[in-house]
C-alpha positions in Angstrom: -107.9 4.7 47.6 -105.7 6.4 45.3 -101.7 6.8 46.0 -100.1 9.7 45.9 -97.1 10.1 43.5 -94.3 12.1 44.6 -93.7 15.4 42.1 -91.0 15.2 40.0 -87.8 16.2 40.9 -87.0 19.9 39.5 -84.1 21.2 37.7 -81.4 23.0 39.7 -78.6 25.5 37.0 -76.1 25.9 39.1 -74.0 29.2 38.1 -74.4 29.0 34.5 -74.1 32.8 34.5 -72.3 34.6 31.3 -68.8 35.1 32.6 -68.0 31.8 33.4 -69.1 30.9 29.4 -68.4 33.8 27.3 -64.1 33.7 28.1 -64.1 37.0 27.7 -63.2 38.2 31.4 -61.9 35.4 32.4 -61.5 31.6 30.0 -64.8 29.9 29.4 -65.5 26.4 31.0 -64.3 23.7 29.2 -66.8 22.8 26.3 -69.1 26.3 27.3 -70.8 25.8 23.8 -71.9 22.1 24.1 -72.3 22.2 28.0 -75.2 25.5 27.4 -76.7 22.9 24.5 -77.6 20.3 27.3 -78.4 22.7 29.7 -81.1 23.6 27.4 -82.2 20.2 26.2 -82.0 19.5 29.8 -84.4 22.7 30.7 -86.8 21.9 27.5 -87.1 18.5 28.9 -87.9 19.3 32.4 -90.6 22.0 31.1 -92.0 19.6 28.6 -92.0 16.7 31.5 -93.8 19.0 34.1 -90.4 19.8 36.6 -89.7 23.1 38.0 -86.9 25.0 37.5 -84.7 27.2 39.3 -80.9 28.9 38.3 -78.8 29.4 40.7 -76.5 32.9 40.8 -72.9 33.2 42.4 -73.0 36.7 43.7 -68.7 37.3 43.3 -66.5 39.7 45.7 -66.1 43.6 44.3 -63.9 43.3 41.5 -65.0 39.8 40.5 -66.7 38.9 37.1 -69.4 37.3 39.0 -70.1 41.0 41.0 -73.9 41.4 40.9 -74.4 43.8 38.2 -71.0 43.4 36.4 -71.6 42.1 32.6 -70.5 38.7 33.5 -73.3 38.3 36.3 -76.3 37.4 34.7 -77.8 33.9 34.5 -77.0 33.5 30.8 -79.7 34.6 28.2 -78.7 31.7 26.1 -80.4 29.2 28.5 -83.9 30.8 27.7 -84.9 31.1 31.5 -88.8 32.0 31.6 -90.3 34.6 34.2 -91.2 32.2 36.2 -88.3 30.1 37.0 -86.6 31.7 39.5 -83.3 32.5 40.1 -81.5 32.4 44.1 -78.5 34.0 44.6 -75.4 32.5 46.6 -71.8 33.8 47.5 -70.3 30.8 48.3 -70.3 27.2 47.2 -73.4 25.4 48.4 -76.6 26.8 46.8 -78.3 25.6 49.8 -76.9 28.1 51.7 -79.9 30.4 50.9 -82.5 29.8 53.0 -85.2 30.7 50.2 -83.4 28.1 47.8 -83.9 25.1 50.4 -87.5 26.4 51.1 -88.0 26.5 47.8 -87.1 23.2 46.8 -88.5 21.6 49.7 -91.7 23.4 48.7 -91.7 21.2 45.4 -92.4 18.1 47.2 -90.3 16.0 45.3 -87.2 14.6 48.0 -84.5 14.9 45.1 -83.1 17.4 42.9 -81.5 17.3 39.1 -78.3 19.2 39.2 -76.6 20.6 36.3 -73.7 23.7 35.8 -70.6 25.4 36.8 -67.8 25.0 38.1 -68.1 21.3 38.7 -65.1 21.6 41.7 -66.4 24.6 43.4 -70.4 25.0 44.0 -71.6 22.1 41.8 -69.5 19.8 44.3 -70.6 22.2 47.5 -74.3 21.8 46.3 -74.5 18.1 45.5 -73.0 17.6 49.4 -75.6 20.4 50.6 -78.4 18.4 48.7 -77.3 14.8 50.1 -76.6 16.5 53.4 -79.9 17.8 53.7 -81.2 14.1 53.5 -82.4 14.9 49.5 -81.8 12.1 46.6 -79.7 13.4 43.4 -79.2 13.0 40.2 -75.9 15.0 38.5 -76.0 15.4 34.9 -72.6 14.0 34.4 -72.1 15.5 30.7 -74.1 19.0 31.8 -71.7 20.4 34.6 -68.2 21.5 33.9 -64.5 23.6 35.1 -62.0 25.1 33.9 -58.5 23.5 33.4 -56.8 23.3 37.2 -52.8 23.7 38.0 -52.4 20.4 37.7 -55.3 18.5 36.7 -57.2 19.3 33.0 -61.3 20.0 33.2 -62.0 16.9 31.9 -60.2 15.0 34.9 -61.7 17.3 37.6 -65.2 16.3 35.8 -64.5 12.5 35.6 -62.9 12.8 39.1 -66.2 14.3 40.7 -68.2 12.5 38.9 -67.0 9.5 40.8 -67.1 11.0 43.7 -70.6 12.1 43.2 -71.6 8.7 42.9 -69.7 7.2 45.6 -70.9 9.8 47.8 -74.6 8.1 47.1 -75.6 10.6 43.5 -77.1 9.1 40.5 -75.5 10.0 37.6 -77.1 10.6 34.1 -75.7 11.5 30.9 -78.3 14.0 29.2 -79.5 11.5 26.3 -80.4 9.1 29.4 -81.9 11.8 31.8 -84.2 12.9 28.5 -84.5 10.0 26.3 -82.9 11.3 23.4 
């Protein structure tokens, strides 16, 4: 008798749409250039090892840069997304907040997620709770999600901050070279 091996978990891009990496609505996230160079190693890597992926899509307010159909909407073309990875929309933090999303990812099989993207204090942080609270095991890209500079705290704190609190909250966390092997 043969035992079944769990899929592998898939690839979730959280928000890594063009207006929060091109700066020019609104500034870029810290390190835009080196965080969409992961994503896609990341994304290559998952293709290459047989893991779905899906992009997530904050649908902004009127008026926002993130308003679906404004120029800063889009998943980023950068990223290289194929037809067939899908893309869920999501107006507020927690990506599981679309029905079709959690069906979706429940539909791979897998029990855990890789999460990777933007803004690493707003729907990164909302997702990785939605994930855990939805009994599923996760693994953050530490060095593939990122923010912009806050009043009083610099984008690299927030990151190292939620980071820790990622893990402490029960996440794995992975650096891209160890998630990928390179």
């Amino acid at each position: 008798m043969t035992q079944k091996t769990a899929n592998p978990a898939p690839v979730v891009v959280i928000d890594l749409q063009t207006g929060l990496l091109d700066g020019v609505a609104e500034p870029a996230v810290h390190g835009a250039g080196g965080l969409v160079e992961r994503a896609r190693e990341i994304i290559g890597w998952a293709r290459q090892d047989g893991r779905k992926v899906a992009f997530v899509r904050h649908d902004g307010p009127e008026g926002d840069t993130l308003t679906p159909g404004a120029p800063g909407w889009p998943v980023s073309p950068a990223l290289g997304q194929r037809a067939d990875e899908p893309t869920f929309s999501k107006s507020v933090g927690d990506a599981f907040s679309n029905p079709d999303f959690a069906a979706w990812v429940a539909g791979q099989g897998a029990g855990e997620v890789v999460l990777l993207g933007a803004q690493t204090d707003f729907c990164v942080a909302a997702t990785v709770r939605g994930a855990i609270a939805a009994g599923l095991g996760v693994t953050v890209v530490s060095d593939a999600h990122s923010t912009v500079d806050g009043e009083q705290e610099t984008a690299p704190d927030i990151i190292a901050r939620h980071n820790a609190e990622f893990a402490a909250a029960g996440a794995t966390l992975k650096t891209t070279g160890a998630l990928t092997g390179k």
